[in-house]
Structure formats: C-alpha cells, structure tokens
Backbone as JSON Lines, residues from 0, in Angstrom:
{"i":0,"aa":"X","n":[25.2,-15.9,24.87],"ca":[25.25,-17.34,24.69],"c":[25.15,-17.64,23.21]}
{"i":1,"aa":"X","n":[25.83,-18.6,22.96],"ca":[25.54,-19.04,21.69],"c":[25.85,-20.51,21.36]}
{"i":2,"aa":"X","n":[26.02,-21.02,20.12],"ca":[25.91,-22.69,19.94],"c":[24.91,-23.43,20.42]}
{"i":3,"aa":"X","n":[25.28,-24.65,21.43],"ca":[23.82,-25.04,22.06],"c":[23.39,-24.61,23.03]}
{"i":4,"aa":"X","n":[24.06,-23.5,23.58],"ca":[23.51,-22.46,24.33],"c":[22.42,-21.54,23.91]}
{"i":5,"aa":"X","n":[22.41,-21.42,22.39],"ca":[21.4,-20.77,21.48],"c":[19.84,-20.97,22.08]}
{"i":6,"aa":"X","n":[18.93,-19.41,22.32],"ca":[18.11,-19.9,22.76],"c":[17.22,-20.67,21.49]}
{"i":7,"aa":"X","n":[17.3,-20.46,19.98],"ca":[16.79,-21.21,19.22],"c":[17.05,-23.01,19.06]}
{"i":8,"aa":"X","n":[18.17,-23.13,19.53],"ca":[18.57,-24.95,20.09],"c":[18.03,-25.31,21.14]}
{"i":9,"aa":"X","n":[17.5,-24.17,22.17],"ca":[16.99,-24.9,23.19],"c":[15.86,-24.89,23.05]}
{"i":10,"aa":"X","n":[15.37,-24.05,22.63],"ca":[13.36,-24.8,21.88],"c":[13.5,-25.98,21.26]}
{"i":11,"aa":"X","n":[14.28,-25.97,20.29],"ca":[14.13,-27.19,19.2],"c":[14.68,-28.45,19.86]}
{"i":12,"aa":"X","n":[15.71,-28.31,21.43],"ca":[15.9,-29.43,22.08],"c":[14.7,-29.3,22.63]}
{"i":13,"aa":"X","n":[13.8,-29.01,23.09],"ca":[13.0,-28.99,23.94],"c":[12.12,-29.67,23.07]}
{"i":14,"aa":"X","n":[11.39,-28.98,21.62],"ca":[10.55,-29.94,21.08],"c":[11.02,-31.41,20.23]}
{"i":15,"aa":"X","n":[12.18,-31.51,20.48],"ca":[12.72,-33.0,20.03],"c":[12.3,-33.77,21.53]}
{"i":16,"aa":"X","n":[12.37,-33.26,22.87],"ca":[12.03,-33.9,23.61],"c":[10.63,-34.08,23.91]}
{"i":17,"aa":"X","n":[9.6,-33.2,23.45],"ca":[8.1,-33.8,23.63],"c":[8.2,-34.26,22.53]}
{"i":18,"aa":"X","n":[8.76,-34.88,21.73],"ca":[8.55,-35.79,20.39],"c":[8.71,-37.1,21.1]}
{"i":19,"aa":"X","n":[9.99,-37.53,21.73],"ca":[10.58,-38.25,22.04],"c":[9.34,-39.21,23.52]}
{"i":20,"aa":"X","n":[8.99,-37.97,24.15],"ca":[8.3,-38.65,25.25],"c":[7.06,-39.06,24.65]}
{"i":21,"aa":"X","n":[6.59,-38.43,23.52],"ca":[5.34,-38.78,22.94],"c":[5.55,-40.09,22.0]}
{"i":22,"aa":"X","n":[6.76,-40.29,21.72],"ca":[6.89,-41.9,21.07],"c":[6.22,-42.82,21.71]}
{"i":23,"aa":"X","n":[5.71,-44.17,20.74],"ca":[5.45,-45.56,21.3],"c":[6.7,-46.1,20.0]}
{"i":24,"aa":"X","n":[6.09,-47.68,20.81],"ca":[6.88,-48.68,20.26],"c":[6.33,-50.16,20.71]}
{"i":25,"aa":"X","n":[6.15,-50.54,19.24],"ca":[5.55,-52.0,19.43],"c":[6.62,-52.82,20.63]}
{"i":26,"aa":"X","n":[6.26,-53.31,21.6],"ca":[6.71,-54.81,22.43],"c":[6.18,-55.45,22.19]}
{"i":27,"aa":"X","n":[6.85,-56.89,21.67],"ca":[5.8,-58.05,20.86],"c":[5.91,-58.93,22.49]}
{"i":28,"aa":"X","n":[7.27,-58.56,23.42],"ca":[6.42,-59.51,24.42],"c":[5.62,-59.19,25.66]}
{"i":29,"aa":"X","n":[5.16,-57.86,25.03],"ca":[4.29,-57.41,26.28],"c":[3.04,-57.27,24.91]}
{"i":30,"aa":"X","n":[3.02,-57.33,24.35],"ca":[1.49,-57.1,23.46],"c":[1.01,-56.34,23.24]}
{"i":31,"aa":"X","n":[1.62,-55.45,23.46],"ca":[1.05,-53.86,23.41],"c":[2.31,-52.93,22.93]}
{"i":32,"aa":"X","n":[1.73,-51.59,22.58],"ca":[2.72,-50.59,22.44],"c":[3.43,-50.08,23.52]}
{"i":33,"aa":"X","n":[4.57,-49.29,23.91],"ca":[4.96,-48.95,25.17],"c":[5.51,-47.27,24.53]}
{"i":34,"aa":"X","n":[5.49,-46.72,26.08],"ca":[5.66,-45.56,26.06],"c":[6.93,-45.08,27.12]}
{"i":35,"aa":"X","n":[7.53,-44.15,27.03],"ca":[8.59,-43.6,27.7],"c":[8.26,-43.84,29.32]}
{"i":36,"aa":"X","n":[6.66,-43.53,29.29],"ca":[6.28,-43.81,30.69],"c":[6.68,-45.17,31.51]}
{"i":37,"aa":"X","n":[6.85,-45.94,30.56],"ca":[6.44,-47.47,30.95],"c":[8.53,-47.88,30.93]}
{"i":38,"aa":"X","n":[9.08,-47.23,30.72],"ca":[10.38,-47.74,31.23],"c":[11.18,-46.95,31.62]}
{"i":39,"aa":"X","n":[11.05,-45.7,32.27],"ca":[11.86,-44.83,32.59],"c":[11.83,-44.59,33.88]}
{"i":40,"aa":"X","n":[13.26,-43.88,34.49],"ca":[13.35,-44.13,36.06],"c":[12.6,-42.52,36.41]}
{"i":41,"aa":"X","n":[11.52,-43.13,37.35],"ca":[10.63,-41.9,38.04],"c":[10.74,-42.13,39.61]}
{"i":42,"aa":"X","n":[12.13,-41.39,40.08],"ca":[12.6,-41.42,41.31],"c":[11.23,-40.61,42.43]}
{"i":43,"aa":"X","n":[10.55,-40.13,42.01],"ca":[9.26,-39.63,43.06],"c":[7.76,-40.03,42.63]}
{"i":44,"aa":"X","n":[7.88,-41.09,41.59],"ca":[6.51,-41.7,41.65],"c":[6.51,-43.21,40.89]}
{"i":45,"aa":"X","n":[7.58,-43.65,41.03],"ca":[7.65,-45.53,40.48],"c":[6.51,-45.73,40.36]}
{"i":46,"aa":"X","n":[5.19,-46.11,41.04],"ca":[4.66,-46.6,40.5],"c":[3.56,-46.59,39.47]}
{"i":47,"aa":"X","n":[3.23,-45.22,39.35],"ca":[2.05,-44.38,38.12],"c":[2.82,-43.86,37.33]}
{"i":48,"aa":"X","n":[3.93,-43.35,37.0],"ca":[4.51,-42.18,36.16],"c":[3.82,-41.36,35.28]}
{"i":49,"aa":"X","n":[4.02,-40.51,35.23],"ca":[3.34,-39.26,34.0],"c":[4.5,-39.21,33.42]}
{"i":50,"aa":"X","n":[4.28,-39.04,31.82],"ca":[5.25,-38.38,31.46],"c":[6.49,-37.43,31.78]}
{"i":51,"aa":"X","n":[5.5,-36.19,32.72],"ca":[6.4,-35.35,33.27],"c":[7.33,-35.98,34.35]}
{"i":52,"aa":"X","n":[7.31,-37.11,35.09],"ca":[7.51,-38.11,36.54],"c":[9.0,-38.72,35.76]}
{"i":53,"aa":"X","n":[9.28,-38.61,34.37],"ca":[10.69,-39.24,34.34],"c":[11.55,-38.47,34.51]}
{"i":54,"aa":"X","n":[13.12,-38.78,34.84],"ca":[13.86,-38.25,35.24],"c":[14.65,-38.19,33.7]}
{"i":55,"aa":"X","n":[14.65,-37.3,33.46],"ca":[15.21,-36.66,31.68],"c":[16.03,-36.0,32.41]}
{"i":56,"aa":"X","n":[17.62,-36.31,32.07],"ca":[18.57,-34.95,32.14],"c":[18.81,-34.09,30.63]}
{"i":57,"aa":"X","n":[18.22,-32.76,31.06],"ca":[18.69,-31.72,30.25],"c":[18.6,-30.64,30.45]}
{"i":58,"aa":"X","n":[18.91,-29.82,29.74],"ca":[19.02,-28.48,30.42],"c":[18.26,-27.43,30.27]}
{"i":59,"aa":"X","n":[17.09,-28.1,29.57],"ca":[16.07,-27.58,29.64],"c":[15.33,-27.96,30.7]}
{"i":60,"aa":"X","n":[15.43,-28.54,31.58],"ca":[14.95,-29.56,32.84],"c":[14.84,-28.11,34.07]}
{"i":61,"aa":"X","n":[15.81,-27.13,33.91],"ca":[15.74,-25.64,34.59],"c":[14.49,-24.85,34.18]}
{"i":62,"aa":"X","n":[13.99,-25.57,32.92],"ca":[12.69,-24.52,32.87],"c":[11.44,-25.43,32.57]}
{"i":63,"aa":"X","n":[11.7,-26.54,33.55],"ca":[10.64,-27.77,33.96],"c":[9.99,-27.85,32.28]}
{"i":64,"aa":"X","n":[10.74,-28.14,31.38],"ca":[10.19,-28.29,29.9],"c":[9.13,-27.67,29.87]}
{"i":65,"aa":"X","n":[9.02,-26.6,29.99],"ca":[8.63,-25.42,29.75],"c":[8.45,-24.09,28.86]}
{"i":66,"aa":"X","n":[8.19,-24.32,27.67],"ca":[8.84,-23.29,26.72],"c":[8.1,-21.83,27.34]}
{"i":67,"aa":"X","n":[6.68,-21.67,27.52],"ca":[6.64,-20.4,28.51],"c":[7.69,-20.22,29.36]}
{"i":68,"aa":"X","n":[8.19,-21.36,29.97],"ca":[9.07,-20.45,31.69],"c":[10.3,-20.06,30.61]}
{"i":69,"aa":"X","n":[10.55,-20.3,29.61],"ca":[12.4,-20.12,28.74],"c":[11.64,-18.91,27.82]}
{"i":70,"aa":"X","n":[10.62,-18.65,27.41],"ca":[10.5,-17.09,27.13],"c":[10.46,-16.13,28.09]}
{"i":71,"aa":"X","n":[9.75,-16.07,29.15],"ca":[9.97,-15.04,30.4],"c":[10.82,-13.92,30.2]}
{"i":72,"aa":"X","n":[10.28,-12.97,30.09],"ca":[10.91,-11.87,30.48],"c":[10.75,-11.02,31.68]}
{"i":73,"aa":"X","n":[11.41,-10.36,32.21],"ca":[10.76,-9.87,33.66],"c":[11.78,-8.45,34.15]}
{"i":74,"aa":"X","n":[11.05,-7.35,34.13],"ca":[11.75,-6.04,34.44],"c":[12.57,-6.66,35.79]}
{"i":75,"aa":"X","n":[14.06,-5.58,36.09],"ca":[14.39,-6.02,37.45],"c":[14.97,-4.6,37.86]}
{"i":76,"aa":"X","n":[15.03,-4.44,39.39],"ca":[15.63,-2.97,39.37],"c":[17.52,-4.17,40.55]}
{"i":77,"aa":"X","n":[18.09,-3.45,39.96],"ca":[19.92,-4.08,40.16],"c":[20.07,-3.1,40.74]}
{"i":78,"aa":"X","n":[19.96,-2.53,42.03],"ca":[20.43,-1.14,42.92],"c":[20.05,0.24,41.56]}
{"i":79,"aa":"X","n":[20.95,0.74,41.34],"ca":[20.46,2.25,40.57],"c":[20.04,1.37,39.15]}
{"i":80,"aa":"X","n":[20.3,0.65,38.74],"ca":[20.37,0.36,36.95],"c":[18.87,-0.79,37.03]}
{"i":81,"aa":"X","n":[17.77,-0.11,36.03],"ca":[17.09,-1.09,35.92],"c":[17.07,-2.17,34.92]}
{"i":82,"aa":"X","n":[16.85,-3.15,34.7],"ca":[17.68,-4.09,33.54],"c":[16.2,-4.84,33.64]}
{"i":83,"aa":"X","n":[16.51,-5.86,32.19],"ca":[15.67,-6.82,31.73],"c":[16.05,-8.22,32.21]}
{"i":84,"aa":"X","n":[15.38,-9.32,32.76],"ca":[16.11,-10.68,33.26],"c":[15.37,-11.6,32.03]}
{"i":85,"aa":"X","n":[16.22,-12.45,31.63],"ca":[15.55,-13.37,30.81],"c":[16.07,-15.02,31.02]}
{"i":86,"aa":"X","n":[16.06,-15.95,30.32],"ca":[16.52,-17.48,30.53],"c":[18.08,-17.24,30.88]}
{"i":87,"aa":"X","n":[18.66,-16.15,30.11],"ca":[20.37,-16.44,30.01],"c":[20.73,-16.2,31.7]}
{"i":88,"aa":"X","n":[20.14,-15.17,32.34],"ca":[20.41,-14.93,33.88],"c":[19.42,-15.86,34.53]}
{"i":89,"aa":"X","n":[18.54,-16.93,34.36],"ca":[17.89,-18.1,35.13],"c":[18.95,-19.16,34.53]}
{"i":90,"aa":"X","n":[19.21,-19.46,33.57],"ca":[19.86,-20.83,33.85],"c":[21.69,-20.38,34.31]}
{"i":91,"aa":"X","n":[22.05,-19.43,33.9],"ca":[23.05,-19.16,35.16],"c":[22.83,-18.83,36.47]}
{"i":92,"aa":"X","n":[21.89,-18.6,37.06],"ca":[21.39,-18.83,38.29],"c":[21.58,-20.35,39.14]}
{"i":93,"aa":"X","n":[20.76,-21.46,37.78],"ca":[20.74,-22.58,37.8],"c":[21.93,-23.31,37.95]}
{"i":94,"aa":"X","n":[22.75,-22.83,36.47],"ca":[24.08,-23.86,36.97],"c":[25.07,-23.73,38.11]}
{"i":95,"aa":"X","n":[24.6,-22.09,38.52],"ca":[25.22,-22.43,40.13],"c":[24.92,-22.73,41.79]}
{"i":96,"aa":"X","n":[23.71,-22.83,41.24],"ca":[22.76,-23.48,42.34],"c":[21.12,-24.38,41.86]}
{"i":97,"aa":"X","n":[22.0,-25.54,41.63],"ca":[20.82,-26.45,40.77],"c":[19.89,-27.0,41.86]}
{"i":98,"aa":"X","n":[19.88,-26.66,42.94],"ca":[18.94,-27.34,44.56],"c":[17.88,-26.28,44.33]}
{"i":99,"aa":"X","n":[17.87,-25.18,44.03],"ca":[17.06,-23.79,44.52],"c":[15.59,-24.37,43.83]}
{"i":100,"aa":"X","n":[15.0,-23.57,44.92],"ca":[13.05,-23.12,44.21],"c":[12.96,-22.04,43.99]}
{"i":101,"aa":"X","n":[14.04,-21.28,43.78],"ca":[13.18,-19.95,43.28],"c":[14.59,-19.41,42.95]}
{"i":102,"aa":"X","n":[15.04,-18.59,41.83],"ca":[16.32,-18.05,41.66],"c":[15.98,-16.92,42.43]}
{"i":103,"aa":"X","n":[17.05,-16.0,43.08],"ca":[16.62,-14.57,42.64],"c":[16.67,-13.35,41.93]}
{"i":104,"aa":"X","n":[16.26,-13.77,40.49],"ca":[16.12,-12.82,39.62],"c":[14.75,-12.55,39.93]}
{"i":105,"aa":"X","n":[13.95,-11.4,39.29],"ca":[12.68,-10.91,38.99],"c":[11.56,-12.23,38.61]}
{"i":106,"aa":"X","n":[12.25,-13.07,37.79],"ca":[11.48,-14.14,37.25],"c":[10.94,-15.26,38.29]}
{"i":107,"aa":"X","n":[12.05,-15.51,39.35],"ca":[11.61,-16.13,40.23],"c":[11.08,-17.59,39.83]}
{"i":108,"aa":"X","n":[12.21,-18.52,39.25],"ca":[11.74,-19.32,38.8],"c":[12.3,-20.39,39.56]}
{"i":109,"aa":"X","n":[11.9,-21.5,39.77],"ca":[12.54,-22.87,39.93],"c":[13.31,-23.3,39.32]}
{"i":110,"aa":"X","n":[14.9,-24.02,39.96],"ca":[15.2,-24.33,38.76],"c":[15.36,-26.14,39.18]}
{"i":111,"aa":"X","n":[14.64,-26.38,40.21],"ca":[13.99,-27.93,40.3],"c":[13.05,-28.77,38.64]}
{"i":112,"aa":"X","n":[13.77,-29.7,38.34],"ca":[13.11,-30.26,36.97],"c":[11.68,-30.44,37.37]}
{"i":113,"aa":"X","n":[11.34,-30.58,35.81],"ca":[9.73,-30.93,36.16],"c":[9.23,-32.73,36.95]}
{"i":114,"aa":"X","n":[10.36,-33.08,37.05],"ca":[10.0,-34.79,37.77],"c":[9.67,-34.37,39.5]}
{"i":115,"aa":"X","n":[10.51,-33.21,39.77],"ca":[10.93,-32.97,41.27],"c":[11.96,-33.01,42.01]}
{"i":116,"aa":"X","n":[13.32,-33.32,41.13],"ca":[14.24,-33.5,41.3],"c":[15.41,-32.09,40.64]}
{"i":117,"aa":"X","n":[16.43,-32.45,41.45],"ca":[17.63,-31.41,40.83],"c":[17.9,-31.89,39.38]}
C-alpha cells in the first residue's frame, strides 16, 4: 500500500481526527461552547452521544479509531506457510466485507466502526 493508503497517513488521519472531535466552538446562540458531540448524527445513541457515538466515515473507522488495533501484528499459520497478518490484510478483509465482527485473519478484529455501525 502506499499514498493514503500509507500506514504513516493513516495515523496522522487518525490523529487529525481526535483533534477534530476534541474541538469546541463558541455558539453565541446557545451560550456556550459546542462540541462535535452536540451536532453530529449518532445513529445508536441520539440522545447522550460520546464522542465515540458519532457516525465519522473513514477508514480508519475499520480499526474503531484505534491506533493499537492499526499496529497489531499477529503470527498466522496459511496451510504449510506461516506468515505475519497486519492492518494491510484487516482492512482488505474490511473492504470486502464491511458487516463482519471479526475478520478471519489471526488478528481477529472487527471491522464494525467504533459508533456500532458499518
């Protein structure tokens, strides 16, 4: 993989996005500051949201913004050849089955976002 496939773009998308969710912003007609929480669509919990509860599309969303689950490494045995599994064989896992809870590579990861959604 490479470009924004790069796993170094996808950290740095990843920490542009806890930047982003960690923003406020003055509303002068609500009186207060507001947060990502406070206007974003949270299809499995409208009415409390957490941060994690918005629905962010990205593609880091396969490793529930996660920078542990996108380092993972995980021995695998492939019939005779034993091999290494890492993000590049989970999020191709992902883009061809974005419904799954569990790929099956070694890593065994979800590739359900962190809101709860595909």
């Amino acid at each position: 993989f490479s470009g924004v496939l790069a796993k170094d773009v996808l950290l740095a998308l990843l920490e542009l996005q806890e930047e982003l969710a960690a923003a406020t912003a003055w509303a002068p007609g609500a009186g207060r500051n507001v947060t990502l929480r406070d206007v974003c669509y949270a299809p499995l919990n409208p009415a409390g949201p957490g941060a994690g509860d918005c629905a962010v599309s990205s593609v880091t969303q396969f490793f529930q913004n996660n920078r542990s689950r996108l380092e993972l490494r995980a021995l695998q045995q492939d019939g005779q050849r034993p091999g290494t599994v890492d993000w590049h064989d989970h999020l191709i896992y992902c883009v061809n089955s974005p419904l799954s809870f569990k790929d099956i590579t070694a890593l065994e990861l979800s590739c359900m976002a962190e809101y709860g959604g595909p």
